[in-house]
C-alpha positions, 0 to 999 in steps of 0.5 A, spaced: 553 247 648 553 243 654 553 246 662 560 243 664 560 240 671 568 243 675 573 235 676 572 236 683 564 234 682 561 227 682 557 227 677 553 223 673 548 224 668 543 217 669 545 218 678 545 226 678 551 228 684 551 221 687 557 222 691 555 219 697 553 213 694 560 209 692 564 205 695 571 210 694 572 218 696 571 222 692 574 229 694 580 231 697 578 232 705 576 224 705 581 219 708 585 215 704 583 208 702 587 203 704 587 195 701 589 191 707 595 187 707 590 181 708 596 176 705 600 177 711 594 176 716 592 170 712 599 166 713 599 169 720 592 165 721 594 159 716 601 159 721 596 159 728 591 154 726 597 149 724 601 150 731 594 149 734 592 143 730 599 140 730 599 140 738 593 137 738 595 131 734 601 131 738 597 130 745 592 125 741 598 121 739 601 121 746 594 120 749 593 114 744 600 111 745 599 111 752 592 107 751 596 103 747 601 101 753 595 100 758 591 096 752 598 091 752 599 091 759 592 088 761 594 083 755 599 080 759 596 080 765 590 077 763 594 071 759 597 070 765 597 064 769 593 065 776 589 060 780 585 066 784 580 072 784 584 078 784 580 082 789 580 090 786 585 095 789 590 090 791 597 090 789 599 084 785 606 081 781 607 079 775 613 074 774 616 069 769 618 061 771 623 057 768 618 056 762 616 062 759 610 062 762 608 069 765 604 068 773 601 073 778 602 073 785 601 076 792 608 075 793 613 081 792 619 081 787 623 082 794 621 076 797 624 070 793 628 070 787 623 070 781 624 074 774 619 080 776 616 083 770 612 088 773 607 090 778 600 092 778 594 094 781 587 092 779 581 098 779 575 097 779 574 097 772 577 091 772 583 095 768 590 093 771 594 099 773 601 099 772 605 101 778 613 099 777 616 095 771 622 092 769 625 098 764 628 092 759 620 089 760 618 089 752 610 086 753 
């Protein structure tokens, strides 16, 4: 007859006693193991990366809206008639004649009475930067 070993022995025949080998407790004072809620910490990171992702795509779109206007601005400006060099860091008008053709000028809007389209000041990146516009303006 076989020796029989108490329920409360881990024991193996091919191992021997090899509680101290697996993965799960194995008597009565070892602590409980727990499975973690790993569905919630998931949804809790999908969630964060959503909101961290989305709000860079919002300051992207802004950021590309706003190259956009600038890109369109200096569109204007550049197919704008004028007969002299700018000169960087001057301010300069943007007006429409009688025509529909768009001019730039050193004169400012309140000094005669011409359809003002905006005002601009050109950089050294010879880029035109926006100071005023009409709020009517559509490019």
């Amino acid at each position: 007859m076989k020796s029989k070993v108490p329920d409360n022995v881990v024991y193996s025949v091919e191992e021997g006693f090899n509680a101290n080998i697996l993965p799960y407790a194995t008597n009565v004072g070892a602590p409980v193991i727990r499975v973690d809620d790993v569905v919630s910490w998931k949804s809790r990171g999908i969630d964060n990366v959503n909101k961290e992702l989305g709000n860079k795509f919002n300051e992207l779109r802004i950021q590309y809206q706003k190259l956009m206007e600038e890109y369109e601005w200096n569109e204007v400006v550049y197919s704008a008639k004028f007969s002299f060099e700018p000169v960087i860091g001057e301010i300069y008008h943007l007006y429409r004649d009688a025509n529909g053709v768009n001019f730039l000028s050193l004169i400012g809007p309140q000094e005669w009475n011409k359809e003002h389209i905006g005002t601009f000041k050109l950089n050294s990146d010879k880029k035109w930067i926006l100071l005023t516009a009409k709020k009517s303006e559509i490019y």
